[in-house]
C-alpha positions, -999 to 999 in steps of 0.1 A, spaced: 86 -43 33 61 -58 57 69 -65 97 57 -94 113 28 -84 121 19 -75 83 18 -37 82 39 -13 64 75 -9 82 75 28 81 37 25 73 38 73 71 50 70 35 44 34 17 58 41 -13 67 16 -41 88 36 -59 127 22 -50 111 -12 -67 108 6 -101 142 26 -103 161 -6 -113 142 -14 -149 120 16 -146 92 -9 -157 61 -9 -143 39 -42 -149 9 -53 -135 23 -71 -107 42 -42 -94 2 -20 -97 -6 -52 -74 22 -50 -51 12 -14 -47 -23 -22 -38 -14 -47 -15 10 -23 7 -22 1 9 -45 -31 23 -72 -22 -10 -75 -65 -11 -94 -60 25 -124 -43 8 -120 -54 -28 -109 -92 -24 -133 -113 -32 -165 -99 -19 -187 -74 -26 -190 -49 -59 -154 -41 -75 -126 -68 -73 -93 -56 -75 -77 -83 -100 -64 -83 -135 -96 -93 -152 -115 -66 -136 -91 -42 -144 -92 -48 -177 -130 -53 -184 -147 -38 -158 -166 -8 -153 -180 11 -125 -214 3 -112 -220 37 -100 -210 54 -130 -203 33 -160 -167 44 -164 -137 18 -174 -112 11 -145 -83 11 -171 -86 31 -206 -50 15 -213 -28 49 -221 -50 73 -206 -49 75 -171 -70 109 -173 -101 84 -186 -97 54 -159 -122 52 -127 -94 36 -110 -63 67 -115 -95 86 -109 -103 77 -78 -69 73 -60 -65 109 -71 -100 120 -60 -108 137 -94 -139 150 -101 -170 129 -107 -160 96 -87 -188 84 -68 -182 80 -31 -145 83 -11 -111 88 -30 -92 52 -24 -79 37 -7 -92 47 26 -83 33 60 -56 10 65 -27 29 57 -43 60 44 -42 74 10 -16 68 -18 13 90 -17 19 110 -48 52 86 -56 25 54 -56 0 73 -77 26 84 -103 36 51 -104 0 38 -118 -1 68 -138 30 58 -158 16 22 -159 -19 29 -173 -5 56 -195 25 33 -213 -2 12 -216 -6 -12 -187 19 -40 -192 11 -69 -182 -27 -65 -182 
């Protein structure tokens, strides 16, 4: 839930999680909604290198190091779970940085179930 000037209401822990316990679905749109409440559209909008969107997502690789985003049902294997976890051999900074800070462990689960029962929605 967003205030009025946009941010985060209690902006210490933006977690996702209470969205998911109804279904306990995850789709793409709730991955998006995710990324939205950590601000990652600032950087990776529509400028520059990676683009976070659903095409990229699913067909892109990393420029740095030629590794998929997604590897649908192995989060282990995707650049993306692999850099919002900072796991060995991402180039650069874990994500998301600034804004409001990294991903809490209930947000990163979150994309780990999604990517691992293989990204619905994608």
């Amino acid at each position: 839930i967003f205030d009025d000037t946009g941010i985060p209401e209690d902006s210490s822990e933006p977690s996702q999680e209470e969205d998911f316990e109804d279904d306990g679905i995850v789709d793409v749109n709730d991955i998006m909604d995710i990324f939205e409440i950590y601000s990652c559209q600032g950087c990776h909008g529509s400028s520059g290198g990676f683009r976070l969107n659903t095409n990229e997502l699913k067909n892109g690789t990393s420029t740095a190091t030629g590794l998929p985003y997604i590897v649908s049902g192995l989060p282990q294997q995707s650049y993306l779970y692999s850099k919002i976890t900072d796991a060995g051999g991402i180039s650069g900074q874990p994500m998301p940085i600034g804004g409001v800070g990294l991903m809490q462990d209930a947000d990163i689960e979150i994309v780990r179930q999604w990517i691992a029962d293989g990204t619905l929605g994608l």
